[in-house]
C-alpha positions as CSV (number, residue, x, y, z in Angstrom):
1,X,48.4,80.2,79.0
2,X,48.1,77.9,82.2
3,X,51.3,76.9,81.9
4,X,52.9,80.6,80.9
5,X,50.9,82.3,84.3
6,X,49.7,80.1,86.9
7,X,45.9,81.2,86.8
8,X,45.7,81.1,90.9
9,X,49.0,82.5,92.1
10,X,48.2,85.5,89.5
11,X,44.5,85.5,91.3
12,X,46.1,85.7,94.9
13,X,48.1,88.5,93.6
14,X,45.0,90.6,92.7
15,X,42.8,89.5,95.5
16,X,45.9,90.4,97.7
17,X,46.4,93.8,96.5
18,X,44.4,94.9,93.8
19,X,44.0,94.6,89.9
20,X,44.7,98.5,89.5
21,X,48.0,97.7,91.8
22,X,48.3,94.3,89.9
23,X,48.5,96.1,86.5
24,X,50.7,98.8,87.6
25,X,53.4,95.8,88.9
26,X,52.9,94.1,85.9
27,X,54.1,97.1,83.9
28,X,57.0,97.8,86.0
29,X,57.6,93.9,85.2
30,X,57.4,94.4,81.7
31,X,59.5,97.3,81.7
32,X,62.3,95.8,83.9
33,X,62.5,93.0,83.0
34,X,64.4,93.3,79.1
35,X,67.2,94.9,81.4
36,X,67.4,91.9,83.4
37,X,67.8,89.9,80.6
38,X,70.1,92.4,79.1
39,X,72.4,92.4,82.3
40,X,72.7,88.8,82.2
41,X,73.4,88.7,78.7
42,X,76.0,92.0,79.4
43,X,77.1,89.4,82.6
44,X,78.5,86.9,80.1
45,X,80.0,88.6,78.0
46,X,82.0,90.6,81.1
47,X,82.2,87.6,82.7
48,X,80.5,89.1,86.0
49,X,79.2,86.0,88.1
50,X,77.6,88.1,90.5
51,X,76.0,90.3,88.0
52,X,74.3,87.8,86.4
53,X,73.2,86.0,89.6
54,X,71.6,88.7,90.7
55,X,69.8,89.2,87.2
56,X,68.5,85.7,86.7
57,X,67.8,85.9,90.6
58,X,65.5,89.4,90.4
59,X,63.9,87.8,87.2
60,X,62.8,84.8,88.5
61,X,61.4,86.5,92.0
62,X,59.6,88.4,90.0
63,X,57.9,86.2,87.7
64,X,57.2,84.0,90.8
65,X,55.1,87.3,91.9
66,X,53.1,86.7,89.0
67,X,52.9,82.9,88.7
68,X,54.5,83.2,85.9
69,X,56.1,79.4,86.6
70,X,57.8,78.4,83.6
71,X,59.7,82.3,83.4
72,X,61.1,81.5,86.9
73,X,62.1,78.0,86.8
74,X,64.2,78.7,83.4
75,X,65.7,82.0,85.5
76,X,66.1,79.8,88.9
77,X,68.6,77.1,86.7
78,X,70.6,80.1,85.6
79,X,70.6,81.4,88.6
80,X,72.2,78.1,90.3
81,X,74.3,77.5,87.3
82,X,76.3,80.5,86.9
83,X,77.5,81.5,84.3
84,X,79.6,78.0,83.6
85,X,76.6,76.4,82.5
86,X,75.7,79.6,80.5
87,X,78.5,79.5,78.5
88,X,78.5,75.5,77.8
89,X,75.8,76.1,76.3
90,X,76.5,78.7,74.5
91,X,74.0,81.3,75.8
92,X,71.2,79.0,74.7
93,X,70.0,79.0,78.3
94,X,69.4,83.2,78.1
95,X,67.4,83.0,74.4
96,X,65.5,80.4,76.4
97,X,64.7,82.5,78.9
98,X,64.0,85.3,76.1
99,X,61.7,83.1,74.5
100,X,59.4,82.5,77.6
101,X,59.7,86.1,78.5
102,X,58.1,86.9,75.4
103,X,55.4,84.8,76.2
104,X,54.6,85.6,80.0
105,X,54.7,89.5,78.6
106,X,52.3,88.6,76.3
107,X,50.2,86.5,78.5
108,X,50.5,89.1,81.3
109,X,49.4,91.8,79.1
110,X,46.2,89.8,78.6
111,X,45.5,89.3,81.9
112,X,45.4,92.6,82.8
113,X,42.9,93.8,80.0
114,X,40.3,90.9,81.1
């Protein structure tokens, strides 16, 4: 999990504000954040540079939030590499992002019930 959720910044986060606040953010996260992915996916198939900036850029401040390092830096290369990139690679880059999603949600999740 070290790697999914960076133990520390996740520690900051609650000794900053909370756990009750911590879990109620990380619940919005989890909530949000399928439509983020779902806008960048929507993004390339509209063609909508902005759109999906935007997307991979709200995704990856938020898993920064949570330390969740490996989320953000796949989010921060879309982010910088537009859609171009995106569709060179045939969307690989968002079922990438997906995939690591999947596992800072679950990680995340565990956090908040130690």
């Amino acid at each position: 999990m070290e790697r999914t959720i960076d133990r520390a910044t996740y520690q900051a986060l609650v000794d900053t504000t909370g756990e009750e606040f911590v879990g109620e953010l990380v619940d919005t996260f989890l909530a949000e954040a399928p439509t983020m992915l779902d806008d960048m996916r929507d993004a390339l198939s509209r063609g909508d540079a902005d759109r999906f900036r935007r997307a991979a850029h709200s995704l990856k401040s938020n898993a920064n939030t949570f330390g969740a390092l490996e989320l953000a830096e796949l989010a921060k290369a879309m982010e910088l590499g537009g859609l171009d990139r995106v569709r060179a690679a045939a969307g690989t880059p968002i079922d990438e992002v997906s995939a690591e999603y999947a596992r800072a949600a679950a990680a995340l999740k565990d956090l908040t019930r130690e």
